[in-house]
C-alpha positions as CSV (number, residue, x, y, z in Angstrom):
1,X,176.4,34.3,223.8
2,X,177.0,37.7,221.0
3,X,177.3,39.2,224.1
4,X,179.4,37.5,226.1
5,X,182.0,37.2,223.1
6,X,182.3,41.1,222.6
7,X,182.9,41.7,226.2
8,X,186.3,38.9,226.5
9,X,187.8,40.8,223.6
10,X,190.2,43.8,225.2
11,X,190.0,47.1,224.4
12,X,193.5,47.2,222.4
13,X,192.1,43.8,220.4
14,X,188.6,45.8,219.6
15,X,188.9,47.5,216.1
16,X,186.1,50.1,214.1
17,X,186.0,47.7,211.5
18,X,184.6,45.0,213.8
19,X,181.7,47.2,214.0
20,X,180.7,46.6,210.3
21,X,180.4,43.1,211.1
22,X,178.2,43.2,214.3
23,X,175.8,45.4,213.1
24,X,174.8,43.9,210.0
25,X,174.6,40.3,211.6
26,X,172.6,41.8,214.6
27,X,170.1,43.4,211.9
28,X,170.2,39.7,210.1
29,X,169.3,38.4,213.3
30,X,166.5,40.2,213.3
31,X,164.6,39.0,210.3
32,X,166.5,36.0,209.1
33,X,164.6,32.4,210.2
34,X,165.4,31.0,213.7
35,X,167.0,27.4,212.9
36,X,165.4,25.9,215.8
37,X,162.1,26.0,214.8
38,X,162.5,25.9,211.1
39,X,163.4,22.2,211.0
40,X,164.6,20.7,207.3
41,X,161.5,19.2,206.4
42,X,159.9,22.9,206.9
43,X,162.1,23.7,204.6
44,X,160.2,23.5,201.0
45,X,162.3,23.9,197.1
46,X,159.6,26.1,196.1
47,X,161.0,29.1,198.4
48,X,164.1,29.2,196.0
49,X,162.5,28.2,193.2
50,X,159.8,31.6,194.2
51,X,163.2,33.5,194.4
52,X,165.1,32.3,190.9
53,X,162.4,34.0,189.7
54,X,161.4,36.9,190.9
55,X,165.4,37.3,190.4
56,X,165.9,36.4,186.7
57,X,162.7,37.3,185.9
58,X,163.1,41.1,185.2
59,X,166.1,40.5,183.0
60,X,164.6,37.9,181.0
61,X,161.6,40.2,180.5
62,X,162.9,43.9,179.9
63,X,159.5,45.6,179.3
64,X,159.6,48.8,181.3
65,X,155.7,48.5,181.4
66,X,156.1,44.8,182.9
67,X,158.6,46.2,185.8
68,X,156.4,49.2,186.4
69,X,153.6,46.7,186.7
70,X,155.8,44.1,188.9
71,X,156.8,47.8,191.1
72,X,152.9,48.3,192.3
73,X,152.2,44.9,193.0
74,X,155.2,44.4,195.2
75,X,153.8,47.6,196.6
76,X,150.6,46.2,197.3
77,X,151.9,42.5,197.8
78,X,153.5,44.5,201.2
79,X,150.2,46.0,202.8
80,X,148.3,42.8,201.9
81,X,151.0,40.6,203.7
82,X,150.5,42.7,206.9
83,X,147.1,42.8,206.0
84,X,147.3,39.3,206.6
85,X,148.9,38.6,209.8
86,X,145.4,40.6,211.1
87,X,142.8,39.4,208.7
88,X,143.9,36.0,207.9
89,X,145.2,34.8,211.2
90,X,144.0,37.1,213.7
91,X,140.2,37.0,212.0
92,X,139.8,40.5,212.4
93,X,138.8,42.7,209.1
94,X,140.3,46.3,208.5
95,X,138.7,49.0,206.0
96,X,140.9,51.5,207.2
97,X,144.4,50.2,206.0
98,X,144.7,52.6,202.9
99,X,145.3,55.6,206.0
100,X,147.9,54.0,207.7
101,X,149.5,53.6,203.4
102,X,148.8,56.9,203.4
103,X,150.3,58.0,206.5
104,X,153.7,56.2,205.4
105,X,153.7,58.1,202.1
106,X,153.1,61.6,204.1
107,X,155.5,60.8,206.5
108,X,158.0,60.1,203.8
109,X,157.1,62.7,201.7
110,X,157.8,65.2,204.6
111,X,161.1,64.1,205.6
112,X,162.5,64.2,202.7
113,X,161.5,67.4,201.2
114,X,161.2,69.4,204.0
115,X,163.8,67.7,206.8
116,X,166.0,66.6,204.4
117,X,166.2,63.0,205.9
118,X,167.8,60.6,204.1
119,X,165.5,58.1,202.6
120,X,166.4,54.6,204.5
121,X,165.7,56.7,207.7
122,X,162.7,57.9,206.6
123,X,161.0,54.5,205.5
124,X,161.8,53.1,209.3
125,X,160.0,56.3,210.4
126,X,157.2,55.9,208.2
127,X,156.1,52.4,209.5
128,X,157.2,53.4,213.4
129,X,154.3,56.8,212.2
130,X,152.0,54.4,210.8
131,X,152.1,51.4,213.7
132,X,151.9,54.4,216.1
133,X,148.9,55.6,215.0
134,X,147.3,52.1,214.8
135,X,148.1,51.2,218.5
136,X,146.1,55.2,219.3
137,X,143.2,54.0,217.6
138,X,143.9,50.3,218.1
139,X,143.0,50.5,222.0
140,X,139.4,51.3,222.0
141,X,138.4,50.1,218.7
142,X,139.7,46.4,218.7
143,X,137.1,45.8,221.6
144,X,134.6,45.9,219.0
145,X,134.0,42.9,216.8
146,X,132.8,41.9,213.1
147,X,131.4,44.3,211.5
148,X,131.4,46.8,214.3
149,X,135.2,47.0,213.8
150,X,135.1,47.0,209.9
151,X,132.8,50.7,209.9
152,X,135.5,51.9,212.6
153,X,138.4,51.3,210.8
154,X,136.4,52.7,207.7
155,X,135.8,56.1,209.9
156,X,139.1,56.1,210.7
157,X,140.2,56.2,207.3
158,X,137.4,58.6,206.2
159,X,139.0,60.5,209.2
160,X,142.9,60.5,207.8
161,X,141.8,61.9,204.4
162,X,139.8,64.9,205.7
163,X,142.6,65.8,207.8
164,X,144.9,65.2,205.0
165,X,142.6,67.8,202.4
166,X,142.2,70.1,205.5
167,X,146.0,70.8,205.9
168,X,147.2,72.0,202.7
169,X,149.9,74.2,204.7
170,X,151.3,70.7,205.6
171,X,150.2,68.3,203.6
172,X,149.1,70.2,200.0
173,X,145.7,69.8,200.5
174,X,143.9,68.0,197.5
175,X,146.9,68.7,195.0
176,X,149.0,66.6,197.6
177,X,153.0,66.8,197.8
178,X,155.3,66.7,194.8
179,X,159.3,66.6,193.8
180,X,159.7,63.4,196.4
181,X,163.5,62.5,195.7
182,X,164.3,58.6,194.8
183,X,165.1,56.3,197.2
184,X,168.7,56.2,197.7
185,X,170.4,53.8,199.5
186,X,174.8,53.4,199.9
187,X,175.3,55.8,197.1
188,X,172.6,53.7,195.1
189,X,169.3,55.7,193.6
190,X,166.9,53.9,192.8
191,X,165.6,55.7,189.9
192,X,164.6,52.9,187.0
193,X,161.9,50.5,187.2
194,X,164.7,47.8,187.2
195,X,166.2,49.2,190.5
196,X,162.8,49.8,192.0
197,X,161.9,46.3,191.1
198,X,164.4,44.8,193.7
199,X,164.2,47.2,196.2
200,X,160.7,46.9,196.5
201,X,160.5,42.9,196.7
202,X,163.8,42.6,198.4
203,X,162.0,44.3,201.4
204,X,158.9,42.3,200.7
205,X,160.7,39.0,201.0
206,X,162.6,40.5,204.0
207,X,159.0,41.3,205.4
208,X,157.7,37.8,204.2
209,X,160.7,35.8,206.2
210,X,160.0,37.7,209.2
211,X,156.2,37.2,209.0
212,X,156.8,33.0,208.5
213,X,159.1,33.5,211.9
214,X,155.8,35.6,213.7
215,X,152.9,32.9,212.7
216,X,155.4,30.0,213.5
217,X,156.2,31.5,217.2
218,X,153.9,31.5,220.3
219,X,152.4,34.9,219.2
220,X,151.5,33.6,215.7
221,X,149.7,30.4,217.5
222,X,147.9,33.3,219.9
223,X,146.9,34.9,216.8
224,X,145.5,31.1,215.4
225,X,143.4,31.1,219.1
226,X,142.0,34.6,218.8
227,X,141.0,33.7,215.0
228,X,139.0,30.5,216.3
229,X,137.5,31.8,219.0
230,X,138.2,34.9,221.4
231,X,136.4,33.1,224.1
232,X,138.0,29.9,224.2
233,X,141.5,32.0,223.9
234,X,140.9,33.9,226.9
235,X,140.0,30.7,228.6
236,X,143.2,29.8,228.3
237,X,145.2,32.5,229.3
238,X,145.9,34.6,226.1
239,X,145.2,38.0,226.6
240,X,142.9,38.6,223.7
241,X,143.4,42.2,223.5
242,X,146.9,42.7,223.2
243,X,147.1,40.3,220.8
244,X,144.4,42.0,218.5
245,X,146.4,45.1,219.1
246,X,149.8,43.7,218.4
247,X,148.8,42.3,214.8
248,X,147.2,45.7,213.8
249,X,150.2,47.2,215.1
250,X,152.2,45.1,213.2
251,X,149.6,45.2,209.9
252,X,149.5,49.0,209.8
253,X,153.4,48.9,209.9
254,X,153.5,47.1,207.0
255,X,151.4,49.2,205.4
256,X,153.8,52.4,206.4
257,X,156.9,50.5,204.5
258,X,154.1,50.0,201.5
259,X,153.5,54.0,201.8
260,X,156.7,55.0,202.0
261,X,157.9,52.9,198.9
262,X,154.9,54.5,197.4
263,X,155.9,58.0,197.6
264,X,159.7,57.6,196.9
265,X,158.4,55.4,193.3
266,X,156.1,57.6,192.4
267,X,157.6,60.6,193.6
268,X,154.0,62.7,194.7
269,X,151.5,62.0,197.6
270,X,148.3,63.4,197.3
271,X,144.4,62.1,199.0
272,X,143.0,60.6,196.2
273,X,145.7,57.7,196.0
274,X,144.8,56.8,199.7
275,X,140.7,56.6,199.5
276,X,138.3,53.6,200.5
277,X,138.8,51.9,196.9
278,X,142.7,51.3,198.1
279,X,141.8,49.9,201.4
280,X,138.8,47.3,199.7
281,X,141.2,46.5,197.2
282,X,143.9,45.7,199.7
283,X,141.2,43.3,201.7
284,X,140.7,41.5,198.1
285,X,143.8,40.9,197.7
286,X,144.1,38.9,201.2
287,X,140.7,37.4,200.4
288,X,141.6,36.2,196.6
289,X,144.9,35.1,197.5
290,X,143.9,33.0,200.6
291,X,143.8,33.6,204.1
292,X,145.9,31.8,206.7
293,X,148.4,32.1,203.9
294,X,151.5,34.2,203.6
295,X,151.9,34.0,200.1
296,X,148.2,34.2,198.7
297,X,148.2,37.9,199.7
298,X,151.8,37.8,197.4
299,X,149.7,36.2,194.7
300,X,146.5,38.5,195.0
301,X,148.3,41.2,195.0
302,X,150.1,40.5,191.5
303,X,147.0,39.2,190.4
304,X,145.0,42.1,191.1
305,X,147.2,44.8,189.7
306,X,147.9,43.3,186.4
307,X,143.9,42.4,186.1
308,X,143.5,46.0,187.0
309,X,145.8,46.9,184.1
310,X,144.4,44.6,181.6
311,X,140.6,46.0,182.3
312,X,141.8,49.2,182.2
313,X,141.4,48.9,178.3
314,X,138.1,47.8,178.5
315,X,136.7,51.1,179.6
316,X,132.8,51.4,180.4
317,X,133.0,47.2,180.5
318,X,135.7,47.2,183.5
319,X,133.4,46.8,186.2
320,X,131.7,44.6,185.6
321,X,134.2,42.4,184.3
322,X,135.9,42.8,186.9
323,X,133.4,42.0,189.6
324,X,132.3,38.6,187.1
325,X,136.1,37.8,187.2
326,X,136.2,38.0,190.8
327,X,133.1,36.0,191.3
328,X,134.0,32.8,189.3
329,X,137.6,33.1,190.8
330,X,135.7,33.2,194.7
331,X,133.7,29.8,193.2
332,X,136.7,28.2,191.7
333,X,139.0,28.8,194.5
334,X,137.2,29.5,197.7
335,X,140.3,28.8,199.5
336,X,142.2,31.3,197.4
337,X,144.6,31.1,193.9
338,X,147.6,31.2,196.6
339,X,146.4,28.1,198.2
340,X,145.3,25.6,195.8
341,X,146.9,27.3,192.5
342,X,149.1,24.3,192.7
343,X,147.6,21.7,193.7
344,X,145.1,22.6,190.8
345,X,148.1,23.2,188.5
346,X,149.4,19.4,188.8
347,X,146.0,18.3,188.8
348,X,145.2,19.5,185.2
349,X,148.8,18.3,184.0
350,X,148.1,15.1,185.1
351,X,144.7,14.8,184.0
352,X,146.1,16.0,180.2
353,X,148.7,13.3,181.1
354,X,146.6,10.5,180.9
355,X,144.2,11.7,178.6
356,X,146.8,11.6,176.3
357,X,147.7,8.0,176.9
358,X,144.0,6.9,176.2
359,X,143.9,9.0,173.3
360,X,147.1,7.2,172.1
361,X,146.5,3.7,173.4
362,X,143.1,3.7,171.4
363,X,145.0,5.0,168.2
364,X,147.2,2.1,168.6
């Protein structure tokens, strides 16, 4: 129908300024919900009440350590929400997502010291670098399973970061690459933790609506199938492969945005920020936040990054805190905090509730 409107319009009718409202509604089109299968009662409060906020929340809280905080988990809130898509729903586990972060921030980092691309150009070229290395590797890997996959996306990881150290005339070797500029976006720089605040979760809730649209369409039910059984899938008809491939396609791009936000916050990319530890803490964020879940990975993610901050005072007794933090929270909440958080939530407000009243009525 856009289509067939443009062409009925005449030349002489047709102005430049019509431009500028095409093309931003074409790129709306392209992440914002499709109303025919988001019916109203799919349509939940808690969305906008999620978005009040993360919008107010930052001015009513003007800690700069609190928005630096809020800056890496949105970060790492956008590799575990791709993370997701292939983990969660697909069933398939990934130790090798830190590289493909990695390769985003390297990407990034090149273009825009070295190129001189601007930076909104740069973070689409990052995730199209990152999903392009994962559909290379994705081909003859993803016909392994379990835990045959996990130790080759872990070599394929270990792989990235030797390259990385063994290229210092590209990539800086171990001391990495330095003097990234800000991202900068219609004359905007993005150089406080305020401004990288909403840049960073205005693309993850950008990433987040298109991910609902994905597990809601007929590829997000193939990746349900896959998860519950790859046999039974192909029994059907669903080719099992290329729908493995296209949600670690689609996971690794994700974690190319993540890596290019990374590099343009911090300003530096170098090997150690991109090791094994980043890709196991990316899988714990999925797994504490809840799979099958697009915003337990949100939730993990926060979760895990200010726990990580808190411990950090702790020194020598990190570790294991850590780990005996973890473990209750895996006991408590085997579903994950994003999934039951609130139904355990109302639960203890109404069991105070009426505690109260029997407390008062046997006063009385």
């Amino acid at each position: 129908m856009g289509g067939g409107s443009i062409t009925t319009v005449s030349k002489n009718e047709f102005r430049k300024r019509d431009l500028f409202y095409v093309v931003p509604m074409w790129l709306l089109s392209l992440v914002l919900p499709n109303p025919v299968p988001h019916r109203k009662r799919e349509f939940q409060k808690r969305d906008l009440i999620y978005l009040a906020i993360l919008v107010v929340l930052p001015l009513l809280w003007r800690d700069f350590h609190f928005h630096h905080l809020m800056v890496l988990a949105g970060m790492n809130a956008i590799s575990a929400l791709g993370l997701s898509l292939f983990l969660g729903y697909t069933g398939q586990i990934s130790l090798g997502h830190a590289a493909f972060f990695g390769a985003g921030a390297y990407t990034t980092a090149l273009l825009t010291t070295q190129q001189g691309f601007p930076s909104l150009l740069a973070f689409i070229i990052s995730a199209a670098v990152s999903a392009s290395f994962a559909y290379v590797i994705g081909k003859p890997i993803l016909k392994l399973k379990g835990y045959f996959l996990a130790l080759a996306t872990l070599g394929f990881g270990e792989i990235f970061l030797v390259i990385v150290r063994e290229t210092p005339g590209l990539t800086g070797g171990v001391v990495g690459i330095s003097g990234i500029p800000w991202f900068t976006f219609a004359g905007i720089v993005f150089d406080t933790y305020l401004k990288q605040y909403y840049l960073i979760w205005g693309v993850l809730i950008g990433l987040l609506i298109f991910s609902k649209n994905i597990v809601r369409s007929r590829m997000g039910r193939a990746f349900l199938a896959v998860s519950a059984s790859e046999d039974a899938a192909s029994t059907v008809g669903i080719p099992v492969a290329q729908t493995k491939l296209k949600a670690f396609v689609m996971s690794a791009a994700f974690a190319g945005f993540g890596g290019s936000l990374f590099a343009s916050v911090m300003a530096t990319a170098s090997p150690e920020s991109f090791s094994l530890n980043l890709s196991i803490l990316i899988v714990m964020m999925v797994i504490l936040g809840g799979m099958g879940n697009l915003y337990g990975p949100i939730a993990g993610a926060i979760f895990l990054t200010w726990l990580t901050d808190v411990l950090a005072g702790f020194q020598e007794y990190s570790l294991p805190l850590y780990g005996m933090i973890f473990i209750l929270l895996l006991i408590f909440f085997p579903e994950g905090i994003g999934t039951r958080l609130g139904f355990r939530i109302v639960y203890l407000i109404s069991y105070w509730a009426k505690k109260r009243r029997r407390e008062k009525g046997k006063i009385e």
